[in-house]
C-alpha positions as CSV (number, residue, x, y, z in Angstrom):
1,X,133.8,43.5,-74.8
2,X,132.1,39.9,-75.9
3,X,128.5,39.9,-75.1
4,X,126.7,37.0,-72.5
5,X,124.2,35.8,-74.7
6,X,122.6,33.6,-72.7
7,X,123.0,32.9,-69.4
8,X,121.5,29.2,-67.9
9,X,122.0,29.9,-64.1
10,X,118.1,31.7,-63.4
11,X,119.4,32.2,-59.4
12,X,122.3,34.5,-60.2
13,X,121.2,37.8,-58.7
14,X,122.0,39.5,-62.7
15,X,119.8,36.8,-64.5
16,X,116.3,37.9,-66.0
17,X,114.8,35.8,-68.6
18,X,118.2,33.5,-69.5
19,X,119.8,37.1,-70.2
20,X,122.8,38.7,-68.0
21,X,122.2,42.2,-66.6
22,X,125.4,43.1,-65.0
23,X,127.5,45.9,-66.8
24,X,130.4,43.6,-66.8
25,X,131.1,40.1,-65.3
26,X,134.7,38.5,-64.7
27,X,135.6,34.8,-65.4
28,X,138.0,32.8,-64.3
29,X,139.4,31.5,-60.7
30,X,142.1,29.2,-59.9
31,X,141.0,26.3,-61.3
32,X,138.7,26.9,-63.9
33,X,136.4,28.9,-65.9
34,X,134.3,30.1,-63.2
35,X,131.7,33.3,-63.4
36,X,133.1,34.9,-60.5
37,X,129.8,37.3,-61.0
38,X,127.6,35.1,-60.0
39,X,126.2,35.3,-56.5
40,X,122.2,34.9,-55.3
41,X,120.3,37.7,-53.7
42,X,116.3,38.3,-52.6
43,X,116.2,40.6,-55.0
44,X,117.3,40.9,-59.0
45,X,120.7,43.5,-59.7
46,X,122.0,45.3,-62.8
47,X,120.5,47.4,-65.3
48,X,117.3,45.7,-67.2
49,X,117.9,47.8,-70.3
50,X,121.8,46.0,-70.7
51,X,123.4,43.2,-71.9
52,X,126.1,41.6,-69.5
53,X,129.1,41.6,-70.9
54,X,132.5,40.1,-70.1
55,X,134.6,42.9,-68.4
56,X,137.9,40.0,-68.0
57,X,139.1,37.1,-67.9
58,X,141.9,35.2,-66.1
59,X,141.5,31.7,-67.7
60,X,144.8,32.3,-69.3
61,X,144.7,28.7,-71.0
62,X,141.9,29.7,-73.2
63,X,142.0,29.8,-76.5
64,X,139.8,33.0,-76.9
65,X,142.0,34.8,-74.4
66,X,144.3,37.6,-75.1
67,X,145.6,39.1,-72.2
68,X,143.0,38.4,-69.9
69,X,140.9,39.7,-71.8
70,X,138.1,37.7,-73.8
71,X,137.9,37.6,-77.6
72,X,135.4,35.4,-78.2
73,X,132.2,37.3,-80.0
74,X,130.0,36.2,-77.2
75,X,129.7,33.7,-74.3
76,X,127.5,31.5,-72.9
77,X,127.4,31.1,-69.0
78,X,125.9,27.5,-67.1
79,X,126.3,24.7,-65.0
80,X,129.3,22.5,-65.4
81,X,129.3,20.2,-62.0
82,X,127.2,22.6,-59.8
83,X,129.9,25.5,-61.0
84,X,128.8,28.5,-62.2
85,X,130.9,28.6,-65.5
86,X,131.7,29.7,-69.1
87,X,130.7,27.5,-71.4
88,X,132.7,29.1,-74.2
89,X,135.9,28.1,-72.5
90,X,138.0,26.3,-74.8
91,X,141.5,25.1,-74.0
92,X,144.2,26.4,-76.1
């Protein structure tokens, strides 16, 4: 599973220091390469001592998609238009 390297979006309820905390995040939603992870909480989730790393995807127009699953070595995840997206996303 492709590591998050980085992760731009400090409010995300798994985001500590520009780093992703969930075990696993999914991307992808109807219309584009969304984190559909990403929600906001009072208080920070995930484990501390782990990288998040991309559990699926269902961007099936991506290049670095194989079945929805990711095949990218890594991704980063930020803003695009107040979305919450993957900024890896290329289209195939």
């Amino acid at each position: 599973m492709p590591v998050v390297r980085e992760c731009a979006v400090e409010d995300c309820a798994y985001n500590r220091d520009h780093a992703c905390h969930a075990l696993a995040i999914t991307v992808g939603d109807v219309r584009r390469a969304r984190c559909d992870t990403f929600f906001t909480a009072s208080t920070k989730g995930g484990d501390p001592a782990t990288t998040g790393r991309v559990g699926a995807c269902k961007v099936s127009n991506c290049r670095h998609n194989q079945q929805f699953e990711c095949r990218a070595p890594g991704i980063t995840v930020g803003y695009v238009e107040n979305e919450v997206d993957c900024m890896t996303y290329e289209p195939a």
